[in-house]
C-alpha positions in Angstrom: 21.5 9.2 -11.2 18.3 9.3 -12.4 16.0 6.3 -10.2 13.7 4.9 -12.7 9.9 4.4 -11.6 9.4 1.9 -14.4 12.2 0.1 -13.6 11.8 0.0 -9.7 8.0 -0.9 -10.0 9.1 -3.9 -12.7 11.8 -5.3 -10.2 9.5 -5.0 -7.3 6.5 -6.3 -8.9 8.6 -9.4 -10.2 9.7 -10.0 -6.6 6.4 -10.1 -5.4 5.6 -12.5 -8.0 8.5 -14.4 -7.3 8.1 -15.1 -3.6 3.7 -15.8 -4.2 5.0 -18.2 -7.1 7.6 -19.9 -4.6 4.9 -19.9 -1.7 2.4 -21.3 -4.1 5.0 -24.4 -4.8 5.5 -25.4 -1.0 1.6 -25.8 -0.8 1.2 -29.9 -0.6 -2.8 -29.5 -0.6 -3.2 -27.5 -3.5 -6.8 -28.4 -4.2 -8.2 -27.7 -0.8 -6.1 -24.7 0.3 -8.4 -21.7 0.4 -4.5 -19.5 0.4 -3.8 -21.0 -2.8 -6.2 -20.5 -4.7 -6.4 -17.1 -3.8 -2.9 -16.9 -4.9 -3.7 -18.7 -8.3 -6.7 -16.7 -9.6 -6.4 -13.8 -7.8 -2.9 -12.5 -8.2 -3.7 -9.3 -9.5 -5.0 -7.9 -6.4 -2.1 -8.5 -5.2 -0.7 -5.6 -7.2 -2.9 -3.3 -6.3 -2.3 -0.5 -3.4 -4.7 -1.1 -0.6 -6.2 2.0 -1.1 -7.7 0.6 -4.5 -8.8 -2.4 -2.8 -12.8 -3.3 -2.7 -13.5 -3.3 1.1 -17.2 -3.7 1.8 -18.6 -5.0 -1.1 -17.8 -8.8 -1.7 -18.0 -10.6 -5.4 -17.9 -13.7 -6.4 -14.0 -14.7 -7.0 -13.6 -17.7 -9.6 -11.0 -20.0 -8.6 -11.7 -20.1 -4.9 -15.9 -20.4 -6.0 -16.8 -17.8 -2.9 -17.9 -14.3 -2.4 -15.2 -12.2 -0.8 -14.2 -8.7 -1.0 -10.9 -8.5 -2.2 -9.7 -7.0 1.5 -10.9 -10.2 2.6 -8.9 -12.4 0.2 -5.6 -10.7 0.8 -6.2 -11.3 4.3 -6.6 -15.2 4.3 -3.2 -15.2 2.5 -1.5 -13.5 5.3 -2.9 -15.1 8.0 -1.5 -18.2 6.5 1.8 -17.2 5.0 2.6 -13.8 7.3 6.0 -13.8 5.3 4.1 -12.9 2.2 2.3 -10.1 4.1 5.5 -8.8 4.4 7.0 -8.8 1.3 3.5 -7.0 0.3 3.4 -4.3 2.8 7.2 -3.8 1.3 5.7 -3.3 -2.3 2.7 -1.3 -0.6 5.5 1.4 0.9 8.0 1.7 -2.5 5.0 2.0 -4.5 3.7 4.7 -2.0 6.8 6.8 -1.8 7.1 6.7 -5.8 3.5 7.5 -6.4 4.1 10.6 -3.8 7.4 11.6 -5.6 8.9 11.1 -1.7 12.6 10.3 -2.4 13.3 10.5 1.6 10.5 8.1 2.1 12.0 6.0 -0.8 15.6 6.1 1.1 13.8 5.2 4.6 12.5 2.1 3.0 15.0 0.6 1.4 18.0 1.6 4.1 16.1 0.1 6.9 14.4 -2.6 5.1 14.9 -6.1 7.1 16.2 -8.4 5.5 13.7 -11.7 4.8 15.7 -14.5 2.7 13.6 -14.1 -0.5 13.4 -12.4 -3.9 12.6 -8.5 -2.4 16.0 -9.0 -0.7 17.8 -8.3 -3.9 15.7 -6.2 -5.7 15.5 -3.9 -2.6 19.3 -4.0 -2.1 19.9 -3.2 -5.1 18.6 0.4 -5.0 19.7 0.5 -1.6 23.8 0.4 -3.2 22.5 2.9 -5.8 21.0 5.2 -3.7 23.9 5.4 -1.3 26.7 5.4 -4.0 24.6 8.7 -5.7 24.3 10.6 -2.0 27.9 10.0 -1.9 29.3 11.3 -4.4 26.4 13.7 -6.0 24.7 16.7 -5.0 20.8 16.4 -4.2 20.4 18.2 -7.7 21.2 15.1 -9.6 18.6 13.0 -7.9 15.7 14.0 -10.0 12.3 13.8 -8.5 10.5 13.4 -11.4 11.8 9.8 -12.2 10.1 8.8 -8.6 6.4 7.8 -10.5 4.9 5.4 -12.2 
């Protein structure tokens, strides 16, 4: 079995979508909701690994009409919706172990993921039964390394 990166990063990245977009519709106070807005315009950074994130310097973010730094927006989501934080520092890790080619980290993740009710439940499960069916029945030769990047 070869684990596609593409395909791993595409699943994940939709989940993540998935449960922001879901978030995003149990909001009642859409126009005053500083979390929301954040989640509307600024979904992107959501995307990106926290080591890319802008830390110190704030700009101006349209859609929420203040100067943050991008740290600083991510943060006001999770503070509010912690389950969100979750499912983010779940997309943080895969996308870590694949960008590091670390197939054992990769395994860790997804075997001892907890389980949360939303869309990263099945996306994660899914390579979990993959992964487990290949160690089963192949030798670590057929689990190729170089399929583990994006």
């Amino acid at each position: 079995m070869i684990i596609d990166g593409s395909n791993i990063a595409q699943r994940i990245g939709n989940a993540l979508d998935s449960v922001r977009k879901n978030i995003q519709k149990r909001i009642d106070d859409k126009q005053n909701n500083r979390a929301y807005k954040i989640m509307k315009s600024q979904w992107k950074i959501f995307h990106m690994m926290y080591e890319d994130l802008e830390k110190t310097k704030p700009y101006y973010m349209r859609g929420i009409n203040e100067y943050l730094t991008q740290e600083q927006a991510i943060g006001i989501v999770f503070d509010e919706y912690p389950e969100f934080g979750q499912v983010w520092t779940a997309y943080q890790e895969i996308m870590k172990a694949m960008h590091n080619k670390d197939l054992s980290g990769f395994e860790d993740i997804i075997t001892h993921y907890t389980i949360m009710g939303n869309d990263m439940d099945s996306a994660i499960s899914t390579f979990a039964k993959k992964l487990i069916r290949e160690f089963k029945t192949a030798s670590p030769r057929t689990i190729q390394m170089d399929a583990l990047k994006v």
